[in-house]
C-alpha positions in Angstrom: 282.4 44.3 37.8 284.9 45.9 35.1 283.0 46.9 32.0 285.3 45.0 29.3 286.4 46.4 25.9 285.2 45.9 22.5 286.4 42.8 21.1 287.6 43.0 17.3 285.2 41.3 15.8 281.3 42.2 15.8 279.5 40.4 18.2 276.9 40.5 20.5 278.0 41.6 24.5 276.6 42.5 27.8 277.3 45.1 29.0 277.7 46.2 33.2 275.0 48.6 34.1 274.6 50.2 37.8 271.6 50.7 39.0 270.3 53.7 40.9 268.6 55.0 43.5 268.7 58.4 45.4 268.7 59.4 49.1 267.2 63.1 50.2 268.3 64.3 53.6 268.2 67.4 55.6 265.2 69.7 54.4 263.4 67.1 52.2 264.5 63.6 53.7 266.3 60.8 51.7 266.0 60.0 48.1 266.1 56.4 47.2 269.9 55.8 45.8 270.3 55.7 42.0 272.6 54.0 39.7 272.9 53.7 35.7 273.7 52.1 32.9 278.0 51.0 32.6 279.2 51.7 29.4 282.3 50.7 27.0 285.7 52.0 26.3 286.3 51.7 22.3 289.5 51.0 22.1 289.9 51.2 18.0 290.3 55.4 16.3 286.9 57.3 15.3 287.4 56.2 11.5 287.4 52.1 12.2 284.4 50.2 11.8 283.8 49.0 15.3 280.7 49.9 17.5 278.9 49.2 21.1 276.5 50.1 23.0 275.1 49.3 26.3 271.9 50.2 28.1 269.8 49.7 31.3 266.0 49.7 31.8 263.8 52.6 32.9 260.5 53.7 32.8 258.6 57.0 33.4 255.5 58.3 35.2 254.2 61.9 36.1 253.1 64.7 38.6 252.1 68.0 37.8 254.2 70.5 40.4 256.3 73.4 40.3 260.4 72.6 40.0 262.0 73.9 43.4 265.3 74.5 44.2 266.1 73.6 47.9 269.8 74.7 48.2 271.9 73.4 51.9 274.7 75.0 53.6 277.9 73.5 53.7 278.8 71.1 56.4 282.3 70.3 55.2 284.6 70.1 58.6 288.4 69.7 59.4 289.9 67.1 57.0 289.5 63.9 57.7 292.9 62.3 59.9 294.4 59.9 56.7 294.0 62.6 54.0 295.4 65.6 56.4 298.4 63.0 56.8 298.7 62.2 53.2 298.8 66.2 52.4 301.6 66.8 55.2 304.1 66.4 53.2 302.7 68.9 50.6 301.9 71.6 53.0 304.0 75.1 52.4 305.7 76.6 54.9 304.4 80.8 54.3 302.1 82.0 52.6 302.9 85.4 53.8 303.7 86.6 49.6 300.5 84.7 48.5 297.6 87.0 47.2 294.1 86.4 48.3 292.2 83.8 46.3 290.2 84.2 43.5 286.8 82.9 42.9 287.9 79.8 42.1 289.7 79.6 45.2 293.5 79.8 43.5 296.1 81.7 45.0 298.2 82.7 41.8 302.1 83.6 43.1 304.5 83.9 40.1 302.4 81.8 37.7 301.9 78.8 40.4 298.6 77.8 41.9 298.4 77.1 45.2 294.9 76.4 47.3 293.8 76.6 50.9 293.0 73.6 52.5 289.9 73.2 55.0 291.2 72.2 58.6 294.1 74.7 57.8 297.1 75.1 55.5 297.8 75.5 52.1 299.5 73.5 49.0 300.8 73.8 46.0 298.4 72.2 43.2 298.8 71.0 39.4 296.6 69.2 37.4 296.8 66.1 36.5 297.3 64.7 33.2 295.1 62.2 33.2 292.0 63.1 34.7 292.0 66.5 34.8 291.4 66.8 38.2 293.6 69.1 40.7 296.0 67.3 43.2 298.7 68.5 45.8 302.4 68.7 44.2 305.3 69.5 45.3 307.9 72.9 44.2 310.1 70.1 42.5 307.4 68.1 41.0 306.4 68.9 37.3 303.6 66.3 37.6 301.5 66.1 40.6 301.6 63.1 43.1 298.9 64.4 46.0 296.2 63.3 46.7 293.2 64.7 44.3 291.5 68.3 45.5 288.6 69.9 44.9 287.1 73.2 46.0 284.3 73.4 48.0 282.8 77.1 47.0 280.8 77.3 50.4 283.1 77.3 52.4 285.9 78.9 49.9 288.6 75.9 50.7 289.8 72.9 49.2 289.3 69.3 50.4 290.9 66.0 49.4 288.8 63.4 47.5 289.1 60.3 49.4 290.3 57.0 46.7 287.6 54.5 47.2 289.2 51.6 44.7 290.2 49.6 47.7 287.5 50.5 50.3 284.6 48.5 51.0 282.8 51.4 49.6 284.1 51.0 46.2 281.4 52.1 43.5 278.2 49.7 43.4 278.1 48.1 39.8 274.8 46.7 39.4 274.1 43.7 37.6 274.0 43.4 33.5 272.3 45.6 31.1 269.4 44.0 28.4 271.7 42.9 25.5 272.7 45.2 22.4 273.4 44.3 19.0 277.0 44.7 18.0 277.5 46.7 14.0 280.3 46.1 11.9 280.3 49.9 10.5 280.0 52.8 12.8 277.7 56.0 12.2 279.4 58.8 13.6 277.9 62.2 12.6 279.4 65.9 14.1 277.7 66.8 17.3 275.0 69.5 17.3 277.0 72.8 17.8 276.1 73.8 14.4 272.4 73.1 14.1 270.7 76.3 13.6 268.3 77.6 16.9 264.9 78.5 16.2 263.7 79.7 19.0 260.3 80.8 18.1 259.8 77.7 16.8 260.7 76.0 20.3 258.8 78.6 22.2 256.2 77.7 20.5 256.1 73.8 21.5 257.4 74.7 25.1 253.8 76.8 25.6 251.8 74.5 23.8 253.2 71.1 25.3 252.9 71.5 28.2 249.0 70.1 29.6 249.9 69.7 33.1 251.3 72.5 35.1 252.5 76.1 33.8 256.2 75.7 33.4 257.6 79.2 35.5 260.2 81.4 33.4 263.8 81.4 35.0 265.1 84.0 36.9 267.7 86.1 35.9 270.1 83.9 38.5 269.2 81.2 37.0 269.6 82.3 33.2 273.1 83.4 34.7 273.9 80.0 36.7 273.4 77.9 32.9 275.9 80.1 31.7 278.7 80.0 34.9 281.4 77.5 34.6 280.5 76.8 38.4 283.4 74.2 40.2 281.6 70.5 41.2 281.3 69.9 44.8 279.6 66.8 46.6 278.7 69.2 48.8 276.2 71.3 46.9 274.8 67.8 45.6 273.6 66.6 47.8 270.3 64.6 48.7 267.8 66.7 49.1 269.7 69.5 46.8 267.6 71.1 43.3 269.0 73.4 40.9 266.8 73.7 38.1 269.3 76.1 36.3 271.5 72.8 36.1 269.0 71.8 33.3 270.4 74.2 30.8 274.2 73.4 31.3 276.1 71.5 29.1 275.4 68.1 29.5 279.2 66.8 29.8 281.1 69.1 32.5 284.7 68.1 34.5 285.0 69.2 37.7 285.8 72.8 37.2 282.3 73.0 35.2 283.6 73.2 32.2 281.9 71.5 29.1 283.4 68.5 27.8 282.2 69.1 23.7 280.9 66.5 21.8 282.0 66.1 18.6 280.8 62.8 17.4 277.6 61.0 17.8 276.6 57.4 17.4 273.5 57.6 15.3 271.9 54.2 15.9 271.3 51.9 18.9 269.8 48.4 18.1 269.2 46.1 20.6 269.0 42.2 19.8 265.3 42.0 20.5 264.6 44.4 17.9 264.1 47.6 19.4 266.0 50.3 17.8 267.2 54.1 19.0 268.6 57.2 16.9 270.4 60.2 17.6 268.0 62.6 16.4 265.5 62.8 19.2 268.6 63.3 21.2 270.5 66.7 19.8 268.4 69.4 21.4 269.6 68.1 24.3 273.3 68.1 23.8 273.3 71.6 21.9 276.0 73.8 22.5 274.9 77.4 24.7 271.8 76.7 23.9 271.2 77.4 27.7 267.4 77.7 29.1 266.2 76.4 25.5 267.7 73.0 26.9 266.1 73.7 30.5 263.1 74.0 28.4 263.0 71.0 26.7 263.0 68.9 30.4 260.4 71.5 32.3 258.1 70.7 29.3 258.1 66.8 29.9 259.2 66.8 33.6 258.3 68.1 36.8 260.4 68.0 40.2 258.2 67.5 43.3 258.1 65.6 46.8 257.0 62.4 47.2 253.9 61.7 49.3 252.1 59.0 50.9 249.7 59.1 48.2 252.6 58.0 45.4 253.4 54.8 47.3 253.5 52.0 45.8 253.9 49.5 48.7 254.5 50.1 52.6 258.5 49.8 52.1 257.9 53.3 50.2 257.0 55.4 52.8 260.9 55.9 53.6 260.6 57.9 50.6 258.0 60.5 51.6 259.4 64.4 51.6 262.3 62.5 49.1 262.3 63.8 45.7 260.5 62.6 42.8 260.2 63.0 38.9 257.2 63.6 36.8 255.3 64.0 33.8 254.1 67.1 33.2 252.9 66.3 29.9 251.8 63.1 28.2 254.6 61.3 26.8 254.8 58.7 24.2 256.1 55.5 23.8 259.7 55.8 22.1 260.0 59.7 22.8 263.2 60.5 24.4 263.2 61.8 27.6 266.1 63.7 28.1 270.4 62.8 28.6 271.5 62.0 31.8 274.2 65.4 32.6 276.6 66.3 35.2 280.3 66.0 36.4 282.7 63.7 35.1 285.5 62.0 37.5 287.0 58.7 38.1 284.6 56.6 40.3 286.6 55.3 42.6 286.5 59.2 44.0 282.6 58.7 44.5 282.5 57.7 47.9 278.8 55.4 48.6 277.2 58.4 50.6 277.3 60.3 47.7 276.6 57.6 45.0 272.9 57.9 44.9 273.5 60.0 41.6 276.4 58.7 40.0 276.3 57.0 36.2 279.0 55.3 34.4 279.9 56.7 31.3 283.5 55.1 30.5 286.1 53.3 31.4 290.0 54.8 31.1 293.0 52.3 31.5 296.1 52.4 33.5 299.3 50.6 34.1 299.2 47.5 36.4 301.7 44.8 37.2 301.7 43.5 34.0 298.2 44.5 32.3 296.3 47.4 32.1 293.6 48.2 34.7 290.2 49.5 34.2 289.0 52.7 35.6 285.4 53.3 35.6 284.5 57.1 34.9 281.5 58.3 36.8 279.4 61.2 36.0 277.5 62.7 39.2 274.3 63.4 37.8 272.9 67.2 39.0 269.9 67.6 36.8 266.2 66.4 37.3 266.9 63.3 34.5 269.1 62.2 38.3 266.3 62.5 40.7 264.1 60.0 38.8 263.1 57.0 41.4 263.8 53.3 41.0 261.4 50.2 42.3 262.3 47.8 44.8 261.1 44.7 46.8 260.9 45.0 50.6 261.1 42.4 53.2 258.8 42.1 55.7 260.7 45.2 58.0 259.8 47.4 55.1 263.9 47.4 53.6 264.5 47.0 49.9 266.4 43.3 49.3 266.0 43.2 45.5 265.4 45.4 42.7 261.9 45.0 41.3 261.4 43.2 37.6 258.7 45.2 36.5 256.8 48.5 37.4 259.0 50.6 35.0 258.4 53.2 32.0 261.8 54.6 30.8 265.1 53.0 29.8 268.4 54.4 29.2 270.3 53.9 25.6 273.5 54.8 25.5 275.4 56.4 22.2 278.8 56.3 21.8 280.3 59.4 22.2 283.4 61.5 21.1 284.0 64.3 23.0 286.8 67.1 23.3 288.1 67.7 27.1 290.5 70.5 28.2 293.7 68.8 30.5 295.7 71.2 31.2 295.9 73.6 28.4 295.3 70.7 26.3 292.5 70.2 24.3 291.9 65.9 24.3 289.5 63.9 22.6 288.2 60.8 24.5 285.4 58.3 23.9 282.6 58.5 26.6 278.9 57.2 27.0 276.0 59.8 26.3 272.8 57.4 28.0 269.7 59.2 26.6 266.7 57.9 28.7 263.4 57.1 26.1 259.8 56.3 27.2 259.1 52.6 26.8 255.4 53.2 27.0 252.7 55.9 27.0 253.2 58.1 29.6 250.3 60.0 31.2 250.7 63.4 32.5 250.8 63.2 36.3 252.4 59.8 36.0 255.8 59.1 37.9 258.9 58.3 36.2 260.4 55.1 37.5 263.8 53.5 35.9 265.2 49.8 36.7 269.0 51.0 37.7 269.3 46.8 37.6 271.0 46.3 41.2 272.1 43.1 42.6 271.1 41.9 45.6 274.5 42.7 46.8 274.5 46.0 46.0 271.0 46.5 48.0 272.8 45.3 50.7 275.4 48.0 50.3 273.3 50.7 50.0 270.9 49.8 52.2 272.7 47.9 55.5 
């Protein structure tokens, strides 16, 4: 379901949404698979007078617990049979003059990048113009025409990301978002890189906050992890996989980890049935190396803990025991944001379904077709707690979800349009995106669970849930 672009005139629209859910495996079992809120491309420059936004339901409940992190080994194999046929033809013949690779697994020979491949052999790479994202190339190439890499840092190699844009697999777009109000005049304001940082003054409300559950400090790894521009791999994001240091990195990141800036900021949100959202609530979250002060701001509201038999809400639910869940660790009010939904960015269609369950939309890119320009949704892979928050189904009688549920939720996402500044290259590019903040939509009591409508179809239960 293509998310559509803003038409010239103001107007009311609805706009695509997917919902989520979230599968743990391995050490702590399956998370139920999560979706969010699709977004819009604006089309117009930042100084017109055109805005949109979308947004998706969600609610919010809490637990008091300690945040874990419950890292997994890599279980990347040989590459799979199509994409080792697709990088034959890029393979190099020696790499007897190549130098070992660096930490971010490049081989640099005379200016050149080239990047060991897992199953064997070894490629030149580039990256590409339009995403950002490294692909195989060949010597006579100047722009590169492989299939897309990344770099698993487990194992130290590279592995083609599989296109999904044809496959039965394609992304799941769930159904549409509650309506928002169109405005003839946008507010942009500069992003929050400049807003001083009190930090006693945040210490302060971090100690007295929270009611629940001690928040611990961070460990010197993990003050050093917020600050590492650390490469995105499915692999280490998994089900089942917590880093709480991911809390304090920038909330926009490509695939090499590094932060996407924000520079402009929708400042309102209205939605036709009156409610309305601003960007103030919102800043702390997006500030620039502000680091565990950011981490902070979710450990005082939110807890990271398993799910027990005790937090079912109906017998379809025990699938979810030893998943993860998201609490309150504090009592949250109605209208209080919640936090900003962070991770990787990437075109979807490189998302395959396994690895969906935290995957938001926020924007769509266009590219040549036969005649008209085709949509491209961007994803961002959510690696923060804001991702592990649960959804609520119906279950048939065998206990498997067939619809999403219309009620039994306490947070919603609102997105803001976004400008924000991405590096291509050695370029420096600024591109519209969606920033979905998630806010309470009722008092919140510490202990309480935080549940989110990710508004699936029934088809895309089905998908995710055969």
């Amino acid at each position: 379901m293509p998310v559509r672009p803003k038409p010239p005139k103001p107007g009311a629209v609805d706009i695509t949404t997917p919902g989520r859910t979230s599968r743990d495996s391995a050490t702590h079992g399956i998370e139920s698979p999560h979706l969010t809120p699709g977004p819009f491309i604006r089309k117009t420059p930042p100084d017109t007078s055109e805005t949109g936004s979308s947004t998706q339901q969600m609610e919010i409940a809490a637990t008091p617990h300690s945040v874990q992190v419950h890292p997994k080994p890599s279980t990347s194999g040989s590459v799979p049979t199509v994409a080792a046929s697709a990088l034959e033809r890029y393979l190099i013949a020696s790499t007897a003059p190549l130098p070992q690779a660096d930490v971010d697994g490049f081989r640099v020979f005379k200016g050149r990048q080239y990047a060991d491949l897992q199953g064997g052999g070894t490629v030149l790479i580039g990256v590409d113009a339009e995403t950002g994202l490294h692909r195989a190339r060949l010597s006579s190439e100047l722009q590169p025409s492989g299939p897309v890499l990344a770099y698993d840092p487990l194992s130290k190699h590279w592995y083609s990301l599989e296109d999904f844009s044809t496959s039965p697999d394609a992304a799941v777009v769930p159904g549409k978002s509650r309506r928002a109000a169109r405005q003839s005049d946008e507010d942009y304001e500069s992003a929050l890189e400049e807003l001083p940082d009190d930090v006693d003054a945040a210490d302060e409300h971090f100690y007295l906050a929270s009611e629940s559950m001690p928040v611990k400090p961070f460990t010197a790894d993990e003050l050093s992890a917020m600050r590492s521009e650390t490469r995105f791999s499915f692999l280490s994001n998994r089900p089942g996989v917590y880093d709480r240091a991911n809390n304090g990195k920038y909330p926009f990141r490509d695939i090499a980890g590094t932060p996407i800036r924000i520079k402009k900021l929708q400042t309102l949100v209205r939605f036709e049935d009156g409610g309305r959202y601003t960007s103030e609530q919102i800043k702390p979250y997006i500030k620039f190396g502000a680091y565990e002060h950011v981490a902070r701001l979710y450990e005082e509201k939110l807890q990271w803990r398993l799910f027990t038999e005790a937090d079912m809400r109906a017998p379809g639910e025990r699938a979810l025991v030893g998943q993860s869940m998201v609490v309150a660790n504090r009592r949250i009010s109605r209208g209080e944001v919640v936090g900003v939904y962070a991770g990787a960015i990437m075109p979807g269609r490189l998302v395959p379904l396994p690895q969906q369950s935290y995957t938001m939309k926020v924007g769509v890119r266009y590219q040549p077709g036969p005649g008209y320009l085709i949509p491209v949704q961007l994803a961002m892979v959510g690696d923060t707690i804001i991702s592990r928050i649960n959804t609520h189904f119906w279950y048939n009688a065998t206990g498997k979800p067939v619809r999403q549920a219309t009620d039994g939720y306490n947070v919603e996402f609102v997105p803001f349009d976004v400008e924000a500044q991405q590096l291509i290259g050695k370029e420096l590019v600024t591109r519209d995106f969606i920033l979905n903040a998630i806010f309470a939509t009722e008092d919140i009591p510490a202990g309480t669970e935080l549940r989110i409508n990710y508004n699936y179809s029934d088809a895309d239960i089905a998908k995710l849930f055969p």
